[in-house]
C-alpha positions in Angstrom: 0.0 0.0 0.0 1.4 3.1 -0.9 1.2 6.6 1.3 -2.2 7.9 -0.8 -3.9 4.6 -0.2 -3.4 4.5 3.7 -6.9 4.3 5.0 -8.1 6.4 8.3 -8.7 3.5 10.5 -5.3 2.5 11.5 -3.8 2.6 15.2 -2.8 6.1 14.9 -6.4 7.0 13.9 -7.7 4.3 16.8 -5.6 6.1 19.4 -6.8 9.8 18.7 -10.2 8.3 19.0 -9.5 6.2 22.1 -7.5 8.9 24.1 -9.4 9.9 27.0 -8.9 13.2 29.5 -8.3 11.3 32.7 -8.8 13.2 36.4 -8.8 10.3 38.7 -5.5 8.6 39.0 -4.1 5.3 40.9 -1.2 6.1 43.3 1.1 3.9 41.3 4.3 6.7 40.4 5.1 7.0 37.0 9.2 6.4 35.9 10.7 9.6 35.2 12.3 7.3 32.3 8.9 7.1 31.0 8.0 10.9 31.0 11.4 11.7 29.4 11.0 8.9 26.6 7.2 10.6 26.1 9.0 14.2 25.9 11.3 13.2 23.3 8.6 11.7 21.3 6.3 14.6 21.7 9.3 17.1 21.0 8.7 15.8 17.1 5.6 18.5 16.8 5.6 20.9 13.8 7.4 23.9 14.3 8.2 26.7 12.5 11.9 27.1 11.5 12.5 24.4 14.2 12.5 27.1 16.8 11.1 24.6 19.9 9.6 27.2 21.8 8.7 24.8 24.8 10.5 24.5 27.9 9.6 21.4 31.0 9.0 21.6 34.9 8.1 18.2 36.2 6.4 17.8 39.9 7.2 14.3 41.2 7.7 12.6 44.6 7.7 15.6 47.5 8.1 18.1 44.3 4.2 17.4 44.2 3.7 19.3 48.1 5.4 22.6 46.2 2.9 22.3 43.1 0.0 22.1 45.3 1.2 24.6 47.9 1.8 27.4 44.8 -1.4 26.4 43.6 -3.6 26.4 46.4 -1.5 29.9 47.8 -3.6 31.5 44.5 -6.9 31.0 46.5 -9.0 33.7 48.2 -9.7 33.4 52.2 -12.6 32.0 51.2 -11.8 29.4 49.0 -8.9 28.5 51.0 -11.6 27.1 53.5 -14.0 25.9 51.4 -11.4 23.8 49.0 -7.8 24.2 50.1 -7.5 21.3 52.0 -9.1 18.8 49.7 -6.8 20.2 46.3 -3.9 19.9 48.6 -4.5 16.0 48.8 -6.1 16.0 45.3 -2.5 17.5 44.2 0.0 15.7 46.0 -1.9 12.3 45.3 -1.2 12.6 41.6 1.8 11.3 40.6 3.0 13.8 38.6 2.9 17.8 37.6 3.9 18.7 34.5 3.9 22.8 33.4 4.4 23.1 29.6 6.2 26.7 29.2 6.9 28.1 26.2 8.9 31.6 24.8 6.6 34.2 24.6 7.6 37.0 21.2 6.6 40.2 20.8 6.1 39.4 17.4 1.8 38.2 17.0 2.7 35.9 14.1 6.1 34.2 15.7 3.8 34.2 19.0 0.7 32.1 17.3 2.7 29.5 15.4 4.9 28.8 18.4 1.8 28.4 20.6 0.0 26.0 18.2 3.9 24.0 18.0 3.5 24.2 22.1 0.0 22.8 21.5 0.9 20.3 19.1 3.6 18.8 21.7 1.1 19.3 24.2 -1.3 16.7 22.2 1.7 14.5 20.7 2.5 13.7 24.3 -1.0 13.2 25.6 -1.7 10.5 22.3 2.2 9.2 23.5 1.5 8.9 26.7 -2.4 6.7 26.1 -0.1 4.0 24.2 2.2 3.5 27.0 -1.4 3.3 29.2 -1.0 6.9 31.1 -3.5 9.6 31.5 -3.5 12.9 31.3 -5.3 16.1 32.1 -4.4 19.3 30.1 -5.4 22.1 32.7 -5.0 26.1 31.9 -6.5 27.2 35.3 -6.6 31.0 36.4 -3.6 29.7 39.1 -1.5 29.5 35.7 -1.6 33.3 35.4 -1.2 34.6 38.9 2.6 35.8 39.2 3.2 34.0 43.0 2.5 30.4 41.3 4.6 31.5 38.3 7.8 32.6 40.7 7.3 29.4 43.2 7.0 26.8 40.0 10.2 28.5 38.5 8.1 30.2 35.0 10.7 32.5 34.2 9.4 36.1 33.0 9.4 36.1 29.4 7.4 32.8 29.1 3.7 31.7 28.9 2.4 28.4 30.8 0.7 26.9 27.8 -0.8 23.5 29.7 -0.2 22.1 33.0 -0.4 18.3 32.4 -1.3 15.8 35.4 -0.1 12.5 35.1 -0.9 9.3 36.1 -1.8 5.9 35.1 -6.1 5.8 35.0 -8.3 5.3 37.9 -11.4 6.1 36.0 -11.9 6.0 32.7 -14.5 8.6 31.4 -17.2 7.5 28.8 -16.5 8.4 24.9 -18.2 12.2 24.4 -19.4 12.3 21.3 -18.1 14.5 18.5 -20.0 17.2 15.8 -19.0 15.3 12.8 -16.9 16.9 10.2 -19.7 17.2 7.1 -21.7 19.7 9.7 -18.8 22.1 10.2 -17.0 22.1 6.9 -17.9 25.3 4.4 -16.7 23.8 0.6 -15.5 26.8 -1.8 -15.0 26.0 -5.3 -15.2 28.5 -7.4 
């Protein structure tokens, strides 16, 4: 079969379909071996004039107390109270925190096609990371932009958080969610 003839239905096309977003995690760690071989693999996303705008910070082991301490700090009083406590142990519990960072550039169109690179890693590493049996969550909470989590998680000024990424192997899988199919959303021009 040549390229032309591949069909859709392969196991790349299975995996993008069977990929879930996964929020409850077993307390198994996952090998830092494991997260590097998913980088590299994930580092392989289209970008323009191979600029690799994307920097790492990984949360593991007691690293995971920092994470949720920074995070939680970015609460009011009130929620503080009402949810600090239980995102503490939500926090630490998963096994591992990863903030996806990339360059930010004055220039708009340098800017746009380095975050869709950014986001294009983001996704090769989720898809990478379902084959090897790990879930993920790719999170872009309000925390992200508050400047106390950005100096305690070591975001350096200059850069944007483009996803924080928890990590774990699946305590729950969700239930497929149903996509709009393409014909419904695709304008044709042909003349």
């Amino acid at each position: 079969m040549n390229f032309m003839e591949t069909k859709l239905d392969g196991p790349i096309a299975e995996l993008i379909k069977a990929r879930r977003t996964i929020r409850s995690f077993k307390s198994d760690p996952v090998s830092r071996s494991l997260l590097l071989e998913l980088l590299n693999v994930a580092v392989w996303a289209p970008n323009h004039l191979n600029r690799q705008p994307w920097r790492f910070i990984l949360f593991q082991g007691e690293g995971r107390t920092t994470f949720a301490k920074a995070m939680v700090q970015t609460y009011s009083a009130e929620d503080k109270e009402k949810y600090g406590r239980k995102k503490m142990e939500y926090y630490q519990a998963v096994p591992a925190h990863l903030i996806i960072v990339m360059k930010e550039d004055p220039r708009q169109k340098v800017w746009d096609e380095d975050y869709a690179a950014v986001c294009s890693l983001i996704q090769n590493f989720q898809l990478a990371a379902w084959e090897q049996g790990l879930g993920v969550v790719w999170k872009t909470n309000n925390f992200g932009y508050d400047p106390r989590f950005r100096h305690d998680v070591g975001v350096k000024a200059g850069e944007k958080i483009v996803g924080i990424l928890h990590i774990g192997y699946p305590d729950i899988v969700p239930p497929v969610q149903q996509r709009t199919p393409a014909e419904e959303l695709l304008t044709v021009i042909e003349e």
